[in-house]
ZAFI-532603 format. One record per residue (C-alpha): residue number from 0; residue in one letter; z, x, y. Coordinates in Angstrom, 1 decimal. Example, Ala and Ser with C-alpha at 12.3 -4.5 7.8 and 13.67 -1.06 7.14 Angstrom:
BEGIN
   roke   lumvo        z        x        y
      0       A      7.8     12.3     -4.5
      1       S      7.1     13.7     -1.1
This chain:
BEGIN
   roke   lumvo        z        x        y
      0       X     43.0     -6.9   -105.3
      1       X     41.4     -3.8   -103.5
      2       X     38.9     -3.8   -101.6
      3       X     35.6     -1.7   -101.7
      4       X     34.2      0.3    -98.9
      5       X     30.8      1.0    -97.9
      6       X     30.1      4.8    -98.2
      7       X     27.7      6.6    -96.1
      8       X     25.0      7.0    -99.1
      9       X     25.4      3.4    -99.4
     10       X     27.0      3.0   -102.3
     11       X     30.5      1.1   -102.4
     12       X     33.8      2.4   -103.3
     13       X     37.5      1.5   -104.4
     14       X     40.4      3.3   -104.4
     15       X     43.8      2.2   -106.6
     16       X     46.6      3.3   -105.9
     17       X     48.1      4.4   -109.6
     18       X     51.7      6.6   -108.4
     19       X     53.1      9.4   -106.6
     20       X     52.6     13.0   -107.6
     21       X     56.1     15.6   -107.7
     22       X     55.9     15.7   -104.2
     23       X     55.7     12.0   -103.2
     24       X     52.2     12.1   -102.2
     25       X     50.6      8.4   -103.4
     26       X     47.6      9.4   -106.1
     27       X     44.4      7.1   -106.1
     28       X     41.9      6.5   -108.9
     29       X     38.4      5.6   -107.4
     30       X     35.8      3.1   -108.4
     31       X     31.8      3.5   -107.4
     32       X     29.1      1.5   -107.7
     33       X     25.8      0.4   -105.9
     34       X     27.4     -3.3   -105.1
     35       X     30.6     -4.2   -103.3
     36       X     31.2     -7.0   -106.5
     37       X     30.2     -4.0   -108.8
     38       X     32.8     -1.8   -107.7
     39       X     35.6     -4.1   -107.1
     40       X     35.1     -5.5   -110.8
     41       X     35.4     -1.6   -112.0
     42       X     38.6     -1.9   -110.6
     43       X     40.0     -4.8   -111.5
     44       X     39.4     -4.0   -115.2
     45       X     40.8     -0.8   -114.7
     46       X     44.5     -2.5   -113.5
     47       X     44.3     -4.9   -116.4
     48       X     44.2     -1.9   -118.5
     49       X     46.2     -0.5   -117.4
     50       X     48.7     -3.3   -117.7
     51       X     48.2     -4.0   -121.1
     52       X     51.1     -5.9   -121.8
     53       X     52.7     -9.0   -120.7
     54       X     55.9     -7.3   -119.3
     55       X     54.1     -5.3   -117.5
     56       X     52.4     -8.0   -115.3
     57       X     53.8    -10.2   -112.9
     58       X     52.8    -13.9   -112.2
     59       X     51.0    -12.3   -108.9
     60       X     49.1     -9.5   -111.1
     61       X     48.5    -12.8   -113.7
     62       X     46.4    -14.8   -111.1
     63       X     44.9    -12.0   -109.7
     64       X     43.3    -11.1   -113.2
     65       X     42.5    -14.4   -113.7
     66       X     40.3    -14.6   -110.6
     67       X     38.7    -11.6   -111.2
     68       X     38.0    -12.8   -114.4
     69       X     35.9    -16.2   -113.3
     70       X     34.7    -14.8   -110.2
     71       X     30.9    -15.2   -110.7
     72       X     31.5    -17.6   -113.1
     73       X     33.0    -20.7   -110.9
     74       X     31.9    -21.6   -107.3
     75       X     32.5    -19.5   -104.6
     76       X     34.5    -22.7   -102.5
     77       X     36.5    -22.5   -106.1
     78       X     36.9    -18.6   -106.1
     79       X     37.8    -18.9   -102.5
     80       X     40.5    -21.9   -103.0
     81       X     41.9    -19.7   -106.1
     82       X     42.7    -17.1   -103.6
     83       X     44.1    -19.2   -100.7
     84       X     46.5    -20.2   -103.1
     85       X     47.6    -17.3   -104.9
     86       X     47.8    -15.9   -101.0
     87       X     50.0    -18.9    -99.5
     88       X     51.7    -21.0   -102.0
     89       X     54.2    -20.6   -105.1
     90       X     55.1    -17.3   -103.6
     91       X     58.4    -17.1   -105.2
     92       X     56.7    -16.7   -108.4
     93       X     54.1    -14.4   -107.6
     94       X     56.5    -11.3   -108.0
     95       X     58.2    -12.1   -111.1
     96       X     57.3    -10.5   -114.6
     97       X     55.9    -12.6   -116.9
     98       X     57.8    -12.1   -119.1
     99       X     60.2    -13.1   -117.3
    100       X     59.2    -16.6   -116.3
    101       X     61.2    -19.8   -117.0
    102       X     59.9    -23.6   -116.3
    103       X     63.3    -23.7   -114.7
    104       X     61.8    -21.7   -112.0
    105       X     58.2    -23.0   -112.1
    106       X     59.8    -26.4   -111.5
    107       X     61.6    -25.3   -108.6
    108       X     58.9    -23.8   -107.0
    109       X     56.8    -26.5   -107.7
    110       X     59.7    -28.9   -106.0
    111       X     59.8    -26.7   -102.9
    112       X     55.9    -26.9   -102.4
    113       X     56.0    -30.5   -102.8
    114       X     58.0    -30.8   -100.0
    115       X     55.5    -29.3    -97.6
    116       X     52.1    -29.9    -99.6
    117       X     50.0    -33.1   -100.8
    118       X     50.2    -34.2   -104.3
    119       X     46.8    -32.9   -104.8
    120       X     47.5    -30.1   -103.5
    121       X     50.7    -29.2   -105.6
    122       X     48.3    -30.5   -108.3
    123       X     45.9    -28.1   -108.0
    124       X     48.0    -24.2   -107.4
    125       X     50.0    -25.3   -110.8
    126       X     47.0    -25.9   -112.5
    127       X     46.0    -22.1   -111.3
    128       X     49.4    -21.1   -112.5
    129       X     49.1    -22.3   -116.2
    130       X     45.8    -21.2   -116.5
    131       X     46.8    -17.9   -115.5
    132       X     49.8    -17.9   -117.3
    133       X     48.1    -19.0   -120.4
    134       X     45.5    -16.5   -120.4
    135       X     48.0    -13.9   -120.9
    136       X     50.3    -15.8   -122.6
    137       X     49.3    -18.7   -124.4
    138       X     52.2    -19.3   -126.6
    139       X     53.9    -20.1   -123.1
    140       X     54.5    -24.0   -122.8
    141       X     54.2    -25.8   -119.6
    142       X     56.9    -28.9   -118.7
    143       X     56.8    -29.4   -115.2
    144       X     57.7    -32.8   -113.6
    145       X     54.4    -33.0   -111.0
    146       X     54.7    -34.9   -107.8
    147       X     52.7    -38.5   -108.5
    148       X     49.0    -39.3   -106.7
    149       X     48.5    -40.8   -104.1
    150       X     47.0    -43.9   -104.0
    151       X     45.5    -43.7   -100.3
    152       X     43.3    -47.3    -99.0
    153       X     40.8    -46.6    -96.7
    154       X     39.9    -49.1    -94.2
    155       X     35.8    -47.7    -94.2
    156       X     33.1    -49.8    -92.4
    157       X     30.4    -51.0    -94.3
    158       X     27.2    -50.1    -95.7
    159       X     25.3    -51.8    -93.0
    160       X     27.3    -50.5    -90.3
    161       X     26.9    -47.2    -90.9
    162       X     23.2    -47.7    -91.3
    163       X     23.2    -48.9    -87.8
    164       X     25.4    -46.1    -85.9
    165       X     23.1    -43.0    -87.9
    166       X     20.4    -44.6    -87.3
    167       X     17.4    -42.5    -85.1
    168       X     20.6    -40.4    -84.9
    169       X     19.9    -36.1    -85.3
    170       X     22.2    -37.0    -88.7
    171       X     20.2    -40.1    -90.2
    172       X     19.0    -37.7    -93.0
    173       X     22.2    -36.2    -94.1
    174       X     23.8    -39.2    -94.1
    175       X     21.2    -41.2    -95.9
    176       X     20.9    -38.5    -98.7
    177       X     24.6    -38.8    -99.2
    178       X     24.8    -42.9    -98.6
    179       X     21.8    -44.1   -100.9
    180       X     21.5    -41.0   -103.4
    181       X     25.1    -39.7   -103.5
    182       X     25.1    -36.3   -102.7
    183       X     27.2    -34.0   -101.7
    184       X     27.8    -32.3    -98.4
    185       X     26.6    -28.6   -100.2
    186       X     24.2    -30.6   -101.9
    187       X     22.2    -32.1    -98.9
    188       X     22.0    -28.6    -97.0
    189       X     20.7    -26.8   -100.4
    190       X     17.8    -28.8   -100.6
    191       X     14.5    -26.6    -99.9
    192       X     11.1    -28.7    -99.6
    193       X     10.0    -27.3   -103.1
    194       X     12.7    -29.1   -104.6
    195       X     10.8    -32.3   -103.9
    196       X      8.0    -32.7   -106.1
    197       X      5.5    -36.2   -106.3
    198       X      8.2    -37.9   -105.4
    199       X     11.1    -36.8   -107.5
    200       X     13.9    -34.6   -105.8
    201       X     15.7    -31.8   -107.8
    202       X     18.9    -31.4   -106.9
    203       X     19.3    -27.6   -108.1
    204       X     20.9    -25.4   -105.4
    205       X     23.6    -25.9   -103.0
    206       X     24.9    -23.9    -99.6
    207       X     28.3    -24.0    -98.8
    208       X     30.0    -24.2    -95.7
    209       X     29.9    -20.6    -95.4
    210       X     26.3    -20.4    -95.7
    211       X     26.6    -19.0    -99.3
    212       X     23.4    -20.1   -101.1
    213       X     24.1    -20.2   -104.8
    214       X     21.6    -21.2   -107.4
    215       X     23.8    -24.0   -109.3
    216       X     25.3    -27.0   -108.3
    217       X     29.2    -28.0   -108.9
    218       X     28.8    -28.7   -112.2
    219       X     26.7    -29.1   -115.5
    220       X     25.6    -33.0   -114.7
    221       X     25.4    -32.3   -111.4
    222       X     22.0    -30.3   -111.8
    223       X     19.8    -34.1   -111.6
    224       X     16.8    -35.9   -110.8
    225       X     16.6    -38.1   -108.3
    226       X     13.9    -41.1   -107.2
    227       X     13.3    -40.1   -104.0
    228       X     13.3    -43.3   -102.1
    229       X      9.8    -43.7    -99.7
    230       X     11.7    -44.1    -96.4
    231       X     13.9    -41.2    -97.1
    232       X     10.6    -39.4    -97.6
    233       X      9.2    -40.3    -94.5
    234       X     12.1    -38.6    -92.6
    235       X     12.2    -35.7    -94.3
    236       X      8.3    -34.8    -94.0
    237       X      6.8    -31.7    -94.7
    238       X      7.3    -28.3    -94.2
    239       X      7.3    -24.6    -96.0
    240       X      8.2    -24.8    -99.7
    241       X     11.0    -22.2    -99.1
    242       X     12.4    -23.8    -95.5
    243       X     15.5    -25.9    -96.2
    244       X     14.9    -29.9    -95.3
    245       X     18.8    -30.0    -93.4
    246       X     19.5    -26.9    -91.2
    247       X     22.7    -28.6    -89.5
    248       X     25.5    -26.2    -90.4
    249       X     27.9    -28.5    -92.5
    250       X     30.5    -28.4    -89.6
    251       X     28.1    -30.1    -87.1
    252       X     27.0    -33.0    -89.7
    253       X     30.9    -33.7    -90.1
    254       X     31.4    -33.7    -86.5
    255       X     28.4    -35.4    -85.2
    256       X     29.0    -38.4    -88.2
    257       X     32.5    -38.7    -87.0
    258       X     31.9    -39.6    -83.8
    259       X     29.2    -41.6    -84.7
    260       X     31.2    -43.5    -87.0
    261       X     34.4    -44.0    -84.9
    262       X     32.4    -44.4    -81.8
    263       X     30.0    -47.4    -83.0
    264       X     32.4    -48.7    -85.7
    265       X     36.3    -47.8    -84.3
    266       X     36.7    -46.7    -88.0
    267       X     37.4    -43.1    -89.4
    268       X     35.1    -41.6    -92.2
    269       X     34.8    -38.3    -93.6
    270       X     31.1    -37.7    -95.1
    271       X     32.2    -37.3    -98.7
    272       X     33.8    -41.1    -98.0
    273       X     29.7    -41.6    -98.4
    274       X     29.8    -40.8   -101.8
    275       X     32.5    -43.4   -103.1
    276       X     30.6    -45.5   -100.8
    277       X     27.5    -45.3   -102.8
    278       X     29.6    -45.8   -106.3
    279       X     31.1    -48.4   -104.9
    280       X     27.3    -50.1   -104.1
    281       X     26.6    -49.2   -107.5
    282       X     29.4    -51.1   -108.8
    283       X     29.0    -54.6   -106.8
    284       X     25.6    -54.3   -107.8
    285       X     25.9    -53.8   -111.7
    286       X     24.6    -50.8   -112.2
    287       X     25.6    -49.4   -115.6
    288       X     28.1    -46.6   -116.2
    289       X     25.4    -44.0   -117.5
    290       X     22.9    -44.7   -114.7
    291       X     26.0    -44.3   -112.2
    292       X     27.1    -41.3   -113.4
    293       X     23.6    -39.7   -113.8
    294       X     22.3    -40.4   -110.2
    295       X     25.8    -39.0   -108.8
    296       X     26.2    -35.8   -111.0
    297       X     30.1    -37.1   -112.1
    298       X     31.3    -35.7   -115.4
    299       X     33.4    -37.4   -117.7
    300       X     34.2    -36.8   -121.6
    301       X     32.4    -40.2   -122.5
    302       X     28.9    -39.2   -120.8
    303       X     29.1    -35.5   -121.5
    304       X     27.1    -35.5   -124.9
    305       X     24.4    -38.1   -123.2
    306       X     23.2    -36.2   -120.0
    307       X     19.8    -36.8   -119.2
    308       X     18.6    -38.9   -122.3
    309       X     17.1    -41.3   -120.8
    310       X     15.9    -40.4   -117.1
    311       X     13.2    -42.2   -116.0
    312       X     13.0    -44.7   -118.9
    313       X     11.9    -47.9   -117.5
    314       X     15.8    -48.9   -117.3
    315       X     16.4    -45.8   -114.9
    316       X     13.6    -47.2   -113.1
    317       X     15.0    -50.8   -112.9
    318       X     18.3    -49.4   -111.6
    319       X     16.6    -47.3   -109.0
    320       X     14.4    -50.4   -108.0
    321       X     17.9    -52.5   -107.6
    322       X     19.1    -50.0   -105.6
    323       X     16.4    -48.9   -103.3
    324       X     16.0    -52.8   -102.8
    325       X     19.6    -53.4   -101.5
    326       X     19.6    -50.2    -99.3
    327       X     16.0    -51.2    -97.6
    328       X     17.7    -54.9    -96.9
    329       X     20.6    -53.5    -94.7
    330       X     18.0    -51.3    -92.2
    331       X     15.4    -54.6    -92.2
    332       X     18.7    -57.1    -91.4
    333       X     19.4    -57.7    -87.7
């Protein structure tokens, strides 16, 4: 996809490349508009025009459209994974008309990836492919033979211990906001103290690793209310409604809990491990489905048409009570 310039008058331009005039001299259609996104978008619609049929697009020009297309609509980690694939893998396919296409050679492509990539990762550029594909050509069937999953066991210290090694640690917060209320890494650093309101935290914003602040979280359940327990409170303090409670760039929380964790416990743990951690506490203590999947924002068909019915009923309070109560006996235990 091009790429706009700044101009001078500060408005942002594109320029597509369209042919060559009689003389072999390349001719260029241009695209302005007072945003960078603005401009680019003006151009994009402009090649899918212009490619109006099928024949006339290639797998490439496929996924390209189809990125424009949810760009704004998906998260920019997603956007920004869309492209790393359409740049790096399956590249056999990206030049070949779509008309063109066979599941004879999407399964070879997809054999030669899964000789280099994870299953999840295999997974996840074919699942780009068909929903490109489809969206031009939805009478086109999929068969491909996918790699299996992996079914990885983690050796992960417990609860308690990693209580102990982040403890009075410049990380305890993080860690505990991900540990006892399951939340994610872009979840933690998107928090702002006005999100926290007589004691109820609303998880409604996220930064990303890049620093990109977006006003939505990953998805629909994932937009939640949260107990905010009284010793997670206490760390956090005060501060300026606007100032963000975690100001650790999401690199330096990884880094700093790794060490932690291998140093005091000889085990390795990412910080998302914290969050199937916490749904694992959930589990050995009872808590039901609903209440699980509500505190941790998961979606899943069977709780879609339920979100938020009953938050803070006296049962929401009952499971928060449960698990507040196991959390505060692993920092009081010697």
């Amino acid at each position: 996809m091009a790429t706009a310039k700044k101009l001078p008058s500060g408005s942002w331009r594109v320029r597509v490349y369209v042919g060559d005039d009689s003389n072999g001299k390349h001719i260029y259609k241009s695209f302005t508009a007072g945003t960078k996104k603005e401009a680019e978008f003006l151009a994009a619609e402009y090649n899918l025009k212009r490619k109006e049929k099928p024949k006339d697009l290639t797998v490439g020009d496929a996924i390209d459209g189809y990125i424009d297309n949810k760009d704004g609509v998906l998260s920019p980690s997603t956007i920004r994974s869309y492209k790393s694939v359409r740049n790096n893998q399956l590249q056999e396919l990206m030049s070949v008309p779509l008309n063109k296409l066979t599941n004879v050679m999407v399964q070879a492509s997809i054999n030669r990836a899964a000789r280099v990539l994870s299953p999840k990762s295999v997974r996840n550029a074919h699942g780009l492919l068909t929903a490109a594909v489809t969206m031009y050509m939805p009478d086109f069937i999929f068969r491909t033979t996918l790699p299996a999953k992996e079914h990885k066991i983690k050796n992960l210290p417990k609860p308690k211990e990693i209580i102990d090694a982040v403890r009075e640690s410049d990380i305890e917060l993080p860690v505990m906001l991900a540990l006892w209320l399951s939340l994610r890494m872009s979840e933690v650093r998107g928090i702002r103290y006005k999100d926290i309101s007589n004691g109820i935290l609303t998880i409604r914003n996220v930064k990303l690793e890049s620093n990109i602040e977006k006003e939505s979280t990953k998805t629909y359940n994932s937009t939640r209310q949260l107990a905010l327990p009284e010793r997670i409170a206490t760390i956090i303090g005060t501060g300026d409604p606007d100032e963000y409670v975690v100001k650790f760039a999401s690199s330096t929380i990884y880094r700093h809990f790794v060490q932690l964790i291998e140093e005091k416990t000889g085990k390795h743990m990412t910080f998302h491990d914290l969050r199937h951690m916490n749904a694992s506490i959930m589990l050995a203590l009872g808590i039901p489905d609903k209440y699980a999947m509500e505190r941790g924002g998961w979606s899943t068909s069977s709780t879609l048409k339920n979100v938020y019915q009953h938050t803070f009923t006296d049962e929401r309070r009952i499971t928060d009570k449960k698990i507040d109560d196991y959390m505060e006996k692993l920092f009081d235990s010697e």
